[in-house]
N, C-alpha and C positions, 0 to 999 in steps of 0.2 A: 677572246673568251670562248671557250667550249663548254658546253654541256647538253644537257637532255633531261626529257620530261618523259614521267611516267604517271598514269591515270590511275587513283586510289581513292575508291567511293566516289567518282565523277570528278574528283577534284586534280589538276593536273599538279606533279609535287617535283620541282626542283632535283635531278637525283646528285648533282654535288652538295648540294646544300641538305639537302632534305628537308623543306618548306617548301609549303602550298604559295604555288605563281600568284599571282596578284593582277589585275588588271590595271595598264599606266598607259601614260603615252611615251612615244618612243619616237625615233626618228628614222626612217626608211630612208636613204640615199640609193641611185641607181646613176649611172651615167653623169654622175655631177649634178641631179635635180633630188631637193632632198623633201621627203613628203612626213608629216608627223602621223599615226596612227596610235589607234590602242588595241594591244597586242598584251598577253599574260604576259605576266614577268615574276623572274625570281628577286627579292628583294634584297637579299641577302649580296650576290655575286652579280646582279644586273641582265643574268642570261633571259634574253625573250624567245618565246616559244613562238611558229608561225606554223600552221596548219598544213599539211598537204592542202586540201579545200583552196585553202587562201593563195599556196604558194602557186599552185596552180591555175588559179581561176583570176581573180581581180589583179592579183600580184603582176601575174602574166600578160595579160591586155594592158597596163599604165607600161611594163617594157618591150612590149613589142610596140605600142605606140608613140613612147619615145625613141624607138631606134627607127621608125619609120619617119622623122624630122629632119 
């Protein structure tokens, strides 16, 4: 899946689909450890949108701590 999010009136909108992400849960895998999260998502096509913030920040400390095992 590819896509991308763009922000319209605060609300982040799917731009293949063109619909407003949705908040679900989803499934994060990394190194074979699979973690569930809730993360926006497009409803339509299933694309989840994940923050720089996020990708950088929490995302980054659970894989730098798993490859440090």
């Amino acid at each position: 899946m590819s896509g991308a999010a763009k922000i319209s009136s605060s609300v982040l909108i799917c731009v293949t689909c063109d619909v407003a992400l949705e908040s679900g849960r989803v499934e994060a895998s990394y190194l074979g450890q699979t973690f569930p999260v809730e993360l926006p998502r497009c409803p339509k096509c299933g694309f989840v949108y994940v923050s720089e913030e996020l990708a950088l920040g929490r995302m980054l400390k659970v894989e730098q701590a798993l490859e440090d095992k």
